[in-house]
Every structure is written in structure tokens, then in C-alpha cells.
C-alpha positions in Angstrom: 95.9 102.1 88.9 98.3 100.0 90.6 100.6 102.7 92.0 103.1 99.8 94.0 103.5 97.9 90.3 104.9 101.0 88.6 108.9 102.0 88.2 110.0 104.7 89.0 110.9 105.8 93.1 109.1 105.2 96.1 107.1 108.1 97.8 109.5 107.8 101.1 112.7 107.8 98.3 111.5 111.1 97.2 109.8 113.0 100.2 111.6 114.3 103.2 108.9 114.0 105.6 105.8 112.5 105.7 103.6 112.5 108.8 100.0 111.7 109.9 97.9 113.2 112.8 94.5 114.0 114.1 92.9 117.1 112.7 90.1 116.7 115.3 88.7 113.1 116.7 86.9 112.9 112.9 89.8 113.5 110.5 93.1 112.5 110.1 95.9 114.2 108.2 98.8 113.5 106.2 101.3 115.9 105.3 104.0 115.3 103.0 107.0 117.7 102.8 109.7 117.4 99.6 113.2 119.3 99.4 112.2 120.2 95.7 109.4 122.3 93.9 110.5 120.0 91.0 110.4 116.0 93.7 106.8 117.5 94.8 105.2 118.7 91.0 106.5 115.1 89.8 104.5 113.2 92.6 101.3 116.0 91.8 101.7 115.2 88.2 101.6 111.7 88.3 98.1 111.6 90.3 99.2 108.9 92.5 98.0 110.9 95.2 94.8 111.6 93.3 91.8 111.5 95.6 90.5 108.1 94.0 94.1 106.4 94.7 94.1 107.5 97.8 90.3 106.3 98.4 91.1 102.7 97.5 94.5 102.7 99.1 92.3 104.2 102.6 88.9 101.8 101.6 87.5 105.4 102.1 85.0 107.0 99.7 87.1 109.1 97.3 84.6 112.0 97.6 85.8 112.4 100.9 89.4 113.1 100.7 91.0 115.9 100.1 94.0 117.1 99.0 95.9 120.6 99.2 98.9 120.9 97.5 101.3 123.7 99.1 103.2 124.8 96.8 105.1 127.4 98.8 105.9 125.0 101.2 107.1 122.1 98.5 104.2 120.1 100.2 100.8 117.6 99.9 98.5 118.0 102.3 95.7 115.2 102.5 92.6 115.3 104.7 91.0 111.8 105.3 87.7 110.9 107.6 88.8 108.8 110.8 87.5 105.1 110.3 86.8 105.8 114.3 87.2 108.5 116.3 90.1 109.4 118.2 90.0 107.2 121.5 87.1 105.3 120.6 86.7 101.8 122.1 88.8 100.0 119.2 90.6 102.9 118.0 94.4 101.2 117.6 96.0 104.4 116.9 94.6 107.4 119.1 97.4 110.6 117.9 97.0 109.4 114.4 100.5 109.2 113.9 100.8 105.9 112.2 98.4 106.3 109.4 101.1 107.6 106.4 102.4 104.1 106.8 100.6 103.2 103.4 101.7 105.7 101.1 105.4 105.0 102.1 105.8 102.4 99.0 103.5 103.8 96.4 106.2 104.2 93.3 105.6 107.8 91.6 106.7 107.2 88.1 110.1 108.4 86.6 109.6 112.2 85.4 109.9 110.5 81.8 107.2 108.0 82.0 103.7 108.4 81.7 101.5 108.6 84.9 
């Protein structure tokens, strides 16, 4: 699935907050925050965020992401293995913080269209 070729509205149009940080020098995590049960089932339902998406967007094994949707919370949570550990010699980005920076464009499909 090409998620960026699809119409609809950008992740970053629809989320109010996405962030990235270390969850330990191994693991990175990405937490996405929406105003609206409704803005956060739309992005679940159209498996954009699926593991295998997220995989090939991360050149990560799919099997190793995971994703925790909180639905209290109006909120994604994804869990992804560090391509180096924090602060290792050729580590670019030691906090993690600027690792959401791919899923800022992927379009989630109108609530209309088919995923």
C-alpha cells in the first residue's frame, strides 16, 4: 500500500500531537494523540498504521512493531526497535525525538473511502 498516493488528509492534518522518544537505548516510540475518538478510529480503520506499513515505511521487520491503540486516551502508540542504540557511535538522533518525522505525510483515507 502506498499510504502517501491516497486522498484523503494527512496524519499531521488530523492528529494533535505526534511525538517520538526513546523507550530504553533499544526501542523507540511514537505516540500519536487525536482531539477525537471519531479523527483516531478513522486513522485505526484505515490500517495505514498497520504493523506492515509501518515496517516498510521504518525498513524494520513488521514482526517487530507494535502498536497499542489507547482508546481512552484518543491515542496510537507504536513501539519500534532502534536501528542503533541510543548514543551509539553513529547514532544521529540520541533522545529519539525526531523519528515521527515519517509518518507526518502518510494520507489516511476520507472516512468514505475504502482503506
Amino acid at each position: 500500500m502506498n499510504a502517501t498516493a491516497l486522498e484523503g488528509t494527512r496524519l499531521r492534518d488530523l492528529a494533535v500531537f505526534i511525538r517520538s522518544k526513546n523507550a530504553g537505548p533499544f526501542v523507540l516510540t511514537i505516540d500519536i494523540f487525536f482531539a477525537s475518538a471519531s479523527d483516531c478510529e478513522r486513522v485505526v480503520r484505515s490500517e495505514v498504521l498497520a504493523a506492515q506499513h509501518v515496517g516498510e515505511l521504518y525498513r524494520i521487520d513488521p514482526a517487530t512493531v507494535l502498536i497499542i491503540h489507547v482508546p481512552q486516551s484518543n491515542a496510537l502508540k507504536i513501539s519500534i526497535p532502534r536501528p542503533l542504540a541510543a548514543g551509539d557511535v553513529g547514532d544521529r538522533d540520541v533522545a529519539g525525538g525526531q523519528q515521527f518525522a515519517p509518518l507526518l505525510n502518510l494520507m489516511i483515507p476520507d472516512a468514505a473511502s475504502p482503506a
